[in-house]
C-alpha positions in Angstrom: 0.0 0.0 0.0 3.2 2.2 -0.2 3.2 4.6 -2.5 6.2 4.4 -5.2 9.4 5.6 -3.3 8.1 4.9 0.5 10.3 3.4 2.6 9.8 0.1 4.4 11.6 -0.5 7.6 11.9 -4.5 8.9 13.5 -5.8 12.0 13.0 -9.5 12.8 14.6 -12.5 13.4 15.8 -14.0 10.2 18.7 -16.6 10.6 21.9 -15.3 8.4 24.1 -18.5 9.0 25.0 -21.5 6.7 22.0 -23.8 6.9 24.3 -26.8 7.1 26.1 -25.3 10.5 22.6 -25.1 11.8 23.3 -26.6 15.1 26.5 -24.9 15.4 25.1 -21.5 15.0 21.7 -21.9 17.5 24.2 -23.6 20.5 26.9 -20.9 20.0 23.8 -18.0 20.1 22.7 -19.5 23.6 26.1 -20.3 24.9 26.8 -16.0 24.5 23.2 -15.2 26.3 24.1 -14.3 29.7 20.9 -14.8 31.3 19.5 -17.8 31.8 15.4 -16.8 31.0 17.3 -15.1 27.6 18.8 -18.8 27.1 15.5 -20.3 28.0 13.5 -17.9 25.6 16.2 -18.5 22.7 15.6 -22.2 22.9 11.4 -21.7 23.1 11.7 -19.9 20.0 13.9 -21.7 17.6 11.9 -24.7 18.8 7.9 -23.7 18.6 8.7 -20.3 15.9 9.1 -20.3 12.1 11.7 -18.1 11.0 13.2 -17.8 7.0 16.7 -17.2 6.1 18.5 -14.2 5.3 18.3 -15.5 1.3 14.8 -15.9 0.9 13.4 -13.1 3.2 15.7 -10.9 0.5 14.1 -13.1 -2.1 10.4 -12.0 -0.4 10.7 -8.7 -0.3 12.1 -8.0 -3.6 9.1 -9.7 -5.0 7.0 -7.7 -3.1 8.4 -4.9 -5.4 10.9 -3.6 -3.1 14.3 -2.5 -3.2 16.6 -3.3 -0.3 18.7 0.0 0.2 20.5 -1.1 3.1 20.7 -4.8 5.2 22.2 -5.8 8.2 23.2 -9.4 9.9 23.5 -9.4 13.3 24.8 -12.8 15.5 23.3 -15.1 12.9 19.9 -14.4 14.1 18.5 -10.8 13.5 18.2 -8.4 10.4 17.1 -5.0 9.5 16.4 -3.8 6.1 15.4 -0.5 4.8 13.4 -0.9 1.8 11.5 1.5 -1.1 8.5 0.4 -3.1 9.4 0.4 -7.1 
């Protein structure tokens, strides 16, 4: 419903590591939470959530007729994008 040129901004958890390190990347992520409810909330998530990886939320929004004008990965597990419609 953006009007050409608006600007979309997206934060949410989208996983940004190799797929095949999987459960390398999720036991490294909760070994640097310090707090044990944080370690307890990591592991609820990745275990009843459905997140997408960094490749195909890119792949979504672009076909959503978007632009990404700036990404960003952070710890595997989170991204931001700023977007404009086409």
């Amino acid at each position: 419903m953006l009007k050409e040129g608006g600007k979309l901004y997206l934060h949410d958890v989208v996983f940004s590591f190799d797929i095949h390190n999987f459960q390398e990347a999720v036991e490294k992520s909760i070994l640097t939470a310090n707090d044990p409810k944080m370690k307890q909330s990591m592991l609820n998530y990745i275990s009843e959530e459905f997140s997408t990886m960094d490749w195909a939320m890119e792949k979504i929004i672009q076909q959503a007729g978007f632009d990404i004008s700036c990404k960003e990965y952070k710890s595997d597990f989170f991204a931001t994008y700023l977007c404009s419609k086409k």
